[in-house]
N, C-alpha and C positions, 0 to 999 in steps of 0.2 A: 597571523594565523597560518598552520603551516596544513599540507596534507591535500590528498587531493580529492576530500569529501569534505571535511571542514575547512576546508581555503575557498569551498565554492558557494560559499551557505554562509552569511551572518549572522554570528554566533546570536542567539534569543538570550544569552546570561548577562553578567552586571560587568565584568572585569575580571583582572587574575590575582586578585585579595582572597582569602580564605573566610572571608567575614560574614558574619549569619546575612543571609538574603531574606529568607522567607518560612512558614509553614506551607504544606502539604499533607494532602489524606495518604494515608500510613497503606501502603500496598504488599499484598502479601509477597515474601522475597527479599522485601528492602530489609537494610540494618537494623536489627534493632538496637544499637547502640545509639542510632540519631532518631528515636523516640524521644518524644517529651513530655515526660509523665506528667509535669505540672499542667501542661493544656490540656491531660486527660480527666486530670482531676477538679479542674474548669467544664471543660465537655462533653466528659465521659467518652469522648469517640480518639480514637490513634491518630497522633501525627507526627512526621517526620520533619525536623529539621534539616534544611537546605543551605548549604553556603554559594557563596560569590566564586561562580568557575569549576564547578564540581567536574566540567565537563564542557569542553569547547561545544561539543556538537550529540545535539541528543535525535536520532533519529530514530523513528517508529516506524515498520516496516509495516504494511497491511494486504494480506492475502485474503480473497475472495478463494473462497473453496465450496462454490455451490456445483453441481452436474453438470454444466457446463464446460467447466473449467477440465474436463477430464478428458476433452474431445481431441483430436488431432489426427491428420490425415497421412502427415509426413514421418511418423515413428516418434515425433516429440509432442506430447500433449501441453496443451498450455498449463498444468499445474505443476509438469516438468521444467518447464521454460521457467515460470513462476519464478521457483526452487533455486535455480541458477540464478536468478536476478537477485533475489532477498540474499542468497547464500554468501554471494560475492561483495554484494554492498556492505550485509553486517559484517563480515572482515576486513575489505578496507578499514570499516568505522573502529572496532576491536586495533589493530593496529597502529593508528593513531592516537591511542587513547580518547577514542570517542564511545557515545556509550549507545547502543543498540537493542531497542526490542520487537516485539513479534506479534502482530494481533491477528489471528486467522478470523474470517466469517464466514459463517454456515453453519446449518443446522445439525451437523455435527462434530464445530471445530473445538478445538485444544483451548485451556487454559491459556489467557493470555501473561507472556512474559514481556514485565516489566523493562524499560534500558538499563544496560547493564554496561561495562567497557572490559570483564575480564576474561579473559581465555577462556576458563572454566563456563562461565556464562554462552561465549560463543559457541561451544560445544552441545551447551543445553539446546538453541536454537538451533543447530543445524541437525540435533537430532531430531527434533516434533518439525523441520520441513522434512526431512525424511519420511517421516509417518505420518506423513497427513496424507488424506484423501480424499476427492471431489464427490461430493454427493448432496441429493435433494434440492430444493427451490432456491434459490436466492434469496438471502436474506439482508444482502448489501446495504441498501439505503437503512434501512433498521440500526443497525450494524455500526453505520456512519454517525447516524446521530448520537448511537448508545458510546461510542471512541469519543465524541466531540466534546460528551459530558463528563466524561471519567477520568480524560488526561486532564489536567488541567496544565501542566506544564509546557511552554513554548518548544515546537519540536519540527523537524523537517520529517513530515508524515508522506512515506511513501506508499502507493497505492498500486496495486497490482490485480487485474481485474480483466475478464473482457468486456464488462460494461453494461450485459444487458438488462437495463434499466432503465425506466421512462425519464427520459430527457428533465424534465423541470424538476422532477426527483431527485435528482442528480445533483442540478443548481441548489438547490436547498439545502445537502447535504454537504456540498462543497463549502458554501458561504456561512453553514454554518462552524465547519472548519477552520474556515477565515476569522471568521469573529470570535473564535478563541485564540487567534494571532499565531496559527499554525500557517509555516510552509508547508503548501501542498505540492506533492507534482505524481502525475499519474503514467503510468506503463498499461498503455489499450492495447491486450492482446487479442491478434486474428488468426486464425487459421487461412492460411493461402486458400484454401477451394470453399473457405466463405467470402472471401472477394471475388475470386473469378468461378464459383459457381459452373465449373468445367465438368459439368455431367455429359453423358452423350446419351443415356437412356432414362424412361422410365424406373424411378427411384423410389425407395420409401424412406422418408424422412421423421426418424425420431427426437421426440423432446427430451433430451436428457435431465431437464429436473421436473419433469412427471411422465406421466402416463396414456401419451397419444401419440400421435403417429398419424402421417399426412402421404400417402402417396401420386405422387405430381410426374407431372412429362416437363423434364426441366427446358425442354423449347417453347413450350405453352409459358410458362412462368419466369423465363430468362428477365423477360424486360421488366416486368414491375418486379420481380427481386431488386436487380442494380438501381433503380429508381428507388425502391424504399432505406437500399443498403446506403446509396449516397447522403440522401436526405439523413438519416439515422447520425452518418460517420460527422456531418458538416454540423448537425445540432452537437454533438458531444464535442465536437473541437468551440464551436462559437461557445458554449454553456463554459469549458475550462478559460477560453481568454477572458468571458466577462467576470470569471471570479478570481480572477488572478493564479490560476493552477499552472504549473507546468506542466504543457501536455505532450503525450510521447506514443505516438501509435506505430505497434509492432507488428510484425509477420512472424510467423514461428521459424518460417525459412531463414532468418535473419541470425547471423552469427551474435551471442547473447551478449559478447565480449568488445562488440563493436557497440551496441545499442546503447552499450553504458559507455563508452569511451566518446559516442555524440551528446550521451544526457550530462558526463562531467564536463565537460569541453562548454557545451550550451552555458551550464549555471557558472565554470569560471568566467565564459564572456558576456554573461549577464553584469555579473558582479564587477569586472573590472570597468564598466562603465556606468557605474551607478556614485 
């Protein structure tokens, strides 16, 4: 396998035979040429026929676009940073003739797109990350489980997110990722002055996916911040090793171009020792 997104990921398909593999539920955007009306006429319901190698590498991009994700301190908000990540990885994937799609979460994200491998397809995607926008609660873990049930296809499911999400919630939604025999691996975005909490006055602190607001003297609250922050970062890293995610915690201050140049680098030296 050549390329340097599918060289680093074992391919989830059967071989490079063109020979029927399998059915699949019929997703709006697919061919309809690989419909098979005779199973419709069995089950009333659309399915698509799949063959052997349609596609070395199918990865599912996943962006978290709750209120959160809008925040940023340094001029690049994490659903900018996001953008950059998914933007660059579905073209590597487009490039190699791998096939690439798109699933936003939040309560009021985009249709999702299906994996595709064609230019024209790539274009779709990086226009709806263009227009997407962070807003309202989180509706991630929902989200997770509703993705876990609907692909059913084996995929390197990337995950883009800053995470805030009850820890065991988390594990659940991962493993059940797992057990639909998805590669997972996850990109934890931070904002720099949510780790070091470099206030020097009296602040007011907003919830960006609702409606409150906390005003604090950040020297009163300095140490059980870092205390709850550590605790928080060491449950989401232990939660991804015990379900086998690949886990990738970012700073926004982090060049996007490097981050992915240690996450491809990581899975070829995964791979080349397995």
């Amino acid at each position: 396998m050549v390329g340097s997104v599918s060289g680093m990921h074992a391919s989830p398909h059967r071989g490079a035979s063109v020979e029927f593999a399998e059915y699949r539920r019929y997703i709006p955007g697919d061919d309809l040429r690989r419909l098979d009306w005779r199973a419709y006429g069995r089950t009333d319901r659309y399915y698509v026929k799949e063959f052997e190698a349609d596609t070395n590498l199918r990865m599912c991009l996943v962006l978290d676009v709750s209120g959160s994700m809008d925040f940023g301190s340094g001029g690049v908000s994490k659903l900018e940073y996001a953008r950059r990540l998914a933007g660059t990885l579905g073209y590597l994937a487009v490039q190699q003739s791998d096939a690439v799609g798109l699933t936003c979460i939040g309560r009021h994200a985009p249709p999702q797109l299906p994996p595709r491998r064609t230019p024209s397809h790539l274009r779709g995607l990086n226009d709806q990350l263009e227009n997407l926008s962070a807003t309202g609660e989180t509706t991630l873990i929902d989200g997770l489980h509703e993705f876990a049930e609907t692909v059913q296809q084996r995929a390197l499911v990337v995950l883009i997110s800053d995470f805030f999400v009850d820890g065991e919630e988390l594990r659940a939604a991962l493993e059940h990722l797992r057990f639909r025999k998805h590669d997972v691996a996850l990109f934890h975005l931070l904002d720099d002055q949510e780790v070091d909490f470099d206030f020097s006055r009296p602040t007011r602190f907003v919830d960006l996916e609702g409606d409150t607001a906390v005003f604090a003297d950040p020297v009163e609250v300095l140490g059980r911040y870092q205390t709850v922050l550590q605790n928080y970062l060491e449950q989401v890293r232990q939660v991804c090793l015990e379900s086998a995610a690949d886990y990738h915690r970012v700073l926004l201050s982090e060049d996007y171009e490097q981050v992915l140049h240690r996450f491809l680098s990581r899975r070829a030296l995964s791979r080349s020792g397995r």
